[in-house]
C-alpha positions as CSV (number, residue, x, y, z in Angstrom):
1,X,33.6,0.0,15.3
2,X,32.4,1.8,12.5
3,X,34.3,1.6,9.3
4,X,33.0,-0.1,6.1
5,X,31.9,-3.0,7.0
6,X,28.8,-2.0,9.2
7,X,26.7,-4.9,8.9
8,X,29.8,-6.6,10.8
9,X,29.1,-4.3,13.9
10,X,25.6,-4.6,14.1
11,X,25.7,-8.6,14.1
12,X,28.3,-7.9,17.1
13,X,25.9,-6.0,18.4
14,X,23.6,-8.6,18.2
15,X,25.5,-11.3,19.8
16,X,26.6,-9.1,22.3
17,X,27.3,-10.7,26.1
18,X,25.2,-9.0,29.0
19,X,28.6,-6.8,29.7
20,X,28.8,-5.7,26.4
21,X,24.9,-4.6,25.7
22,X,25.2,-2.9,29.2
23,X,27.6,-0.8,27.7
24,X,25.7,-0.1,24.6
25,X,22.7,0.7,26.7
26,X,24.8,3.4,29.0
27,X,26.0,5.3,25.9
28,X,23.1,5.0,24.4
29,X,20.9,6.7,27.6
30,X,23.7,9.3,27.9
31,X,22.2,10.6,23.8
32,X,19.2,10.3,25.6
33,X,19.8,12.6,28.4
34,X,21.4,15.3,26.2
35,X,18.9,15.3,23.7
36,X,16.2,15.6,26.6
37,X,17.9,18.2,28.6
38,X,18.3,20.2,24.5
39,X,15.1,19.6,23.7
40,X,12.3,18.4,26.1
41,X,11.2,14.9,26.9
42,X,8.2,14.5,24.3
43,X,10.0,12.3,21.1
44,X,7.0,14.0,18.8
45,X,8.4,17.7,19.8
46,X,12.2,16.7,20.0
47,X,13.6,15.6,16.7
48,X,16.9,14.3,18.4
49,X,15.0,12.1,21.1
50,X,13.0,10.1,18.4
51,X,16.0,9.4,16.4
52,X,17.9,8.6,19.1
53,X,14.9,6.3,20.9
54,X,14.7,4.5,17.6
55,X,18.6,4.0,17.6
56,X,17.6,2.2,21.4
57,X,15.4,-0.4,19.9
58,X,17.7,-1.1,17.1
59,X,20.1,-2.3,19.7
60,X,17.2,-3.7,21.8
61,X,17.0,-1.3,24.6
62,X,14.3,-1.9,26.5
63,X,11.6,0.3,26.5
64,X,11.5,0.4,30.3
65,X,15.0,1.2,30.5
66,X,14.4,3.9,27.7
67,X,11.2,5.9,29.4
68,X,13.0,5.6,32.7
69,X,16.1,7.6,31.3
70,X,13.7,10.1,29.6
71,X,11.6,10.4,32.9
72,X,15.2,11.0,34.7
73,X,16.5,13.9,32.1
74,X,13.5,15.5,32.5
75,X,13.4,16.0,36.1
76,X,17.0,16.6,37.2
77,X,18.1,19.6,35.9
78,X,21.2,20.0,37.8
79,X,22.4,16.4,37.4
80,X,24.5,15.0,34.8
81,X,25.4,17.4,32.3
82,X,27.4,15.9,29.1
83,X,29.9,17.8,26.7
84,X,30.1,16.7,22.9
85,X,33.5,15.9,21.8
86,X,35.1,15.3,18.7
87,X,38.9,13.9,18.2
88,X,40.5,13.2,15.5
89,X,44.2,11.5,14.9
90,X,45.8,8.5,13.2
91,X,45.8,5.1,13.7
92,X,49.0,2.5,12.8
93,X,50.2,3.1,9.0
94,X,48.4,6.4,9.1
95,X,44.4,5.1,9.3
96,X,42.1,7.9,9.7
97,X,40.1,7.7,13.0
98,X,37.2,10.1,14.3
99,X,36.3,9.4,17.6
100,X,32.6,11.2,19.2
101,X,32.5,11.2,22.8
102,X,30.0,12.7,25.5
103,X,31.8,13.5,28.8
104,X,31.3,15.3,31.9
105,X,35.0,15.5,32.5
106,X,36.6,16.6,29.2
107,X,40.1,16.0,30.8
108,X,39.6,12.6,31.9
109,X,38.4,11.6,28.5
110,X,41.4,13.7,26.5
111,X,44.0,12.2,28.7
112,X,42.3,8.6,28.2
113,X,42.0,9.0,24.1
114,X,45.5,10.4,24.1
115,X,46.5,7.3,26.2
116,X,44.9,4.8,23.5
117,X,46.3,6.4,20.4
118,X,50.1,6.3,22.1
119,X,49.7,2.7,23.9
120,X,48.6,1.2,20.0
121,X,50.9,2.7,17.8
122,X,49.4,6.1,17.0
123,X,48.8,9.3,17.8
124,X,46.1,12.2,18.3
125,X,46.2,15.3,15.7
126,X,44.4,18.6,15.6
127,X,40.9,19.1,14.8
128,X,40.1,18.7,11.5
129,X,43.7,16.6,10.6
130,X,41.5,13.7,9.1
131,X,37.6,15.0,9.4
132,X,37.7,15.9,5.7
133,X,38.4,12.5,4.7
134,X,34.7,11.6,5.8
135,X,31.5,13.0,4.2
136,X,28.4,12.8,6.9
137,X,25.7,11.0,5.6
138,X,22.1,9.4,6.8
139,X,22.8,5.6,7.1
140,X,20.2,2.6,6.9
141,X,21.2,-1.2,7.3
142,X,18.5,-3.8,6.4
143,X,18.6,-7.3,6.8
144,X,18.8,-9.1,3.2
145,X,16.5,-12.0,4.0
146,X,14.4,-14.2,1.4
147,X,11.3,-12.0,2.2
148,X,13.0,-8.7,1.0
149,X,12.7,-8.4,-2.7
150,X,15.7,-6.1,-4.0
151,X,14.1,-4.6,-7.0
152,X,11.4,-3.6,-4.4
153,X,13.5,-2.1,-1.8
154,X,15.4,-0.1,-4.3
155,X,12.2,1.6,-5.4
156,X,10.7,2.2,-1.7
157,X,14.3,3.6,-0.5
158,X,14.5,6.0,-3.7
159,X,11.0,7.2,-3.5
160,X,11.4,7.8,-0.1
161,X,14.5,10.2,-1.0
162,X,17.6,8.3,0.0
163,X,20.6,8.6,-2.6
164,X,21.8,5.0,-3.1
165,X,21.2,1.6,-1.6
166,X,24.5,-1.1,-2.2
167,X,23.3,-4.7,-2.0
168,X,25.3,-7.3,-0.3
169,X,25.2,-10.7,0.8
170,X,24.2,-10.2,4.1
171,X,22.3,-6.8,4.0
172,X,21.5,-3.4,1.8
173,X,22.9,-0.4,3.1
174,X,21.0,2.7,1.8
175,X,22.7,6.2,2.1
176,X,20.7,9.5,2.5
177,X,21.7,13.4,3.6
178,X,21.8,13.4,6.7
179,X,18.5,15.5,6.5
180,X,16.6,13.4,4.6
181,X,17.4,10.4,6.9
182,X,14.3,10.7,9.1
183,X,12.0,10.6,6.2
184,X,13.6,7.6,4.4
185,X,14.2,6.1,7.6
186,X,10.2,6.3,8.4
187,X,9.0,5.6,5.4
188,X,10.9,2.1,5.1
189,X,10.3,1.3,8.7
190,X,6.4,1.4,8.1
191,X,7.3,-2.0,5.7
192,X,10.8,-3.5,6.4
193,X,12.5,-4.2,10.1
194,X,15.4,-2.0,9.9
195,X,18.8,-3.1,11.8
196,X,19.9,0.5,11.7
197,X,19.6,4.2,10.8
198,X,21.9,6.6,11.7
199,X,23.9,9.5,10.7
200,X,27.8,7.8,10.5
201,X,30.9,9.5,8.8
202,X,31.8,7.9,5.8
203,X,34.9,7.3,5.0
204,X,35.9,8.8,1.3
205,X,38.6,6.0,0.2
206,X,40.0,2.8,2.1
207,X,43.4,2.2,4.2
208,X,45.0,-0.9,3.9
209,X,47.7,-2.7,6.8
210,X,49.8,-5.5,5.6
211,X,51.6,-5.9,8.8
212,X,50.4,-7.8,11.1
213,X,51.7,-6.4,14.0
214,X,50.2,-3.4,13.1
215,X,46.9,-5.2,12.5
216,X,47.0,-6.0,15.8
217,X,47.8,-2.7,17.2
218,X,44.9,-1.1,14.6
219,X,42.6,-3.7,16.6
220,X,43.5,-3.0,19.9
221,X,43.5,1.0,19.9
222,X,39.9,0.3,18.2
223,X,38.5,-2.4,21.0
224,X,40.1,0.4,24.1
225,X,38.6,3.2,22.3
226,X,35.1,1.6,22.2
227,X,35.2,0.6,25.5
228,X,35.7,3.7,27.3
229,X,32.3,4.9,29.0
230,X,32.9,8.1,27.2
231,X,33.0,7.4,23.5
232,X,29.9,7.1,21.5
233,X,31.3,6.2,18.2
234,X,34.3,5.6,16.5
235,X,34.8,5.9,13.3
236,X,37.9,4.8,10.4
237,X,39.0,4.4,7.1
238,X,40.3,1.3,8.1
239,X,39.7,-1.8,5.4
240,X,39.7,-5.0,8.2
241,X,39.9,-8.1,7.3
242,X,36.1,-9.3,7.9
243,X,37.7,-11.3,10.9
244,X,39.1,-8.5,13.0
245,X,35.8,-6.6,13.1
C-alpha cells in the first residue's frame, strides 16, 4: 500500500513469499505491455518502458521474465489490450483512497472495487471526490545504510534537480516533479542502489482512525484492493500504525 510510510511497503516487498512477488511481477509486466504496445519495444526510444523496466528490477524482476514480456508486446498486436483506470472514494472515518488499475474488462474491475469499498466500511465517489487531496510527484527511496553519507546524498539529489530529500531512520526519501524524476533518478543511480523511483500521489495532510474496528476494516479494504490482478497502485491519506502496513 502506498501511503506515508513507503519504506514500509518496499521492505514488504522485499520479504515477499513466492505468491506474493508473482503478483508483483504480473502487474508489473501488464505496465510493460502497455507501454510497449504505446510506444515500441526499444527502452532507449520509449520513455515509459525504461522507467517502468527500472521499476522491474527494483522489485527484482528478472530480467528474463522482463525481455520475454517486451518480446511478447511487441509481437502480438491483437492480444491483450489494457484500459487505465482511476477510482477514487473513501475509506472507514473518511480516509482518502486513489486506486490505478489496468484492465481489460472495465466492468469486472468496477464491480470488484465497488465490492471492496462496501464489504470494508466504505464507499466509492466520483472522479475527482478526493484526487485533489494528492499532489503527483517523482518519488526516490534509498536505503540509509552506514556507507551513505547524508550531507552527500543531499547535495547529489539537489544538483541533480530533485526538490527535497527527508532523512529517516531506515531510508531518505527524495521528492522531484514528476518531470524531473528521470534525471534525478539517473543521476543517483549511477552512485547509490536505489530501492525505488516512481511517480506516487502524495498525500497533502494525514487521516487518523482511533477505532479499532475501523483499523481493521481500513486494513482489510487495503489488503483486497491490492490483491486484485487489476490494480496497480493504491494510494491513501491514511496515517497506519507502522504495524498494520
Amino acid at each position: 500500500m502506498s501511503g506515508h510510510s513507503k519504506w514500509s511497503t518496499i521492505k514488504r516487498k522485499k520479504g515477499a513469499n513466492d505468491a506474493q512477488r508473482a503478483k508483483i511481477f504480473t502487474k508489473i509486466a501488464r505496465e510493460i505491455i502497455v507501454a510497449v504496445k504505446a510506444g515500441g519495444p526499444d527502452p532507449e526510444n520509449n520513455s515509459r518502458l525504461k522507467d517502468i523496466i527500472s521499476k522491474a528490477r527494483s522489485n527484482n524482476m528478472p530480467n528474463d521474465n522482463i525481455n520475454r514480456t517486451i518480446k511478447k508486446a511487441a509481437g502480438d498486436s491483437d492480444g491483450d489490450n489494457y484500459e487505465s483506470i482511476t477510482y477514487e472514494g473513501y475509506g472507514p472515518n473518511g480516509v482518502a483512497v486513489i486506486v490505478e488499475a489496468l484492465t481489460d474488462n472495465r466492468n469486472r474491475t468496477a464491480a470488484d472495487v465497488r465490492h471492496y469499498f462496501d464489504k470494508f466500511g466504505g464507499n466509492l465517489g466520483q472522479t475527482g471526490c478526493v484526487g485533489f487531496m494528492f499532489d503527483q510527484k517523482g518519488v526516490i527511496i534509498i536505503e540509509n545504510t552506514s556507507d551513505v553519507d547524508e550531507d552527500t546524498i543531499t547535495m547529489d539529489a539537489l544538483e541533480a534537480g530533485a526538490d527535497d530529500i527527508e532523512v529517516n531512520d531506515d531510508f531518505y526519501e527524495i521528492t522531484t516533479s514528476p518531470d524531473a524524476l528521470r534525471n534525478v533518478r539517473d543521476a543517483l543511480e549511477a552512485k547509490y542502489a536505489l530501492s525505488s523511483a516512481e511517480v506516487s500521489m502524495v498525500p497533502q495532510t494525514m487521516a487518523d482512525i482511533d477505532d479499532e474496528k475501523q483499523v481493521i476494516m481500513m486494513t482489510k479494504l487495503l489488503e483486497a484492493l491490492e490483491d486484485n490482478d487489476d490494480v496497480q497502485e493504491v494510494y491513501h491519506n491514511w496515517n497506519a500504525p507502522d504495524d498494520e502496513e
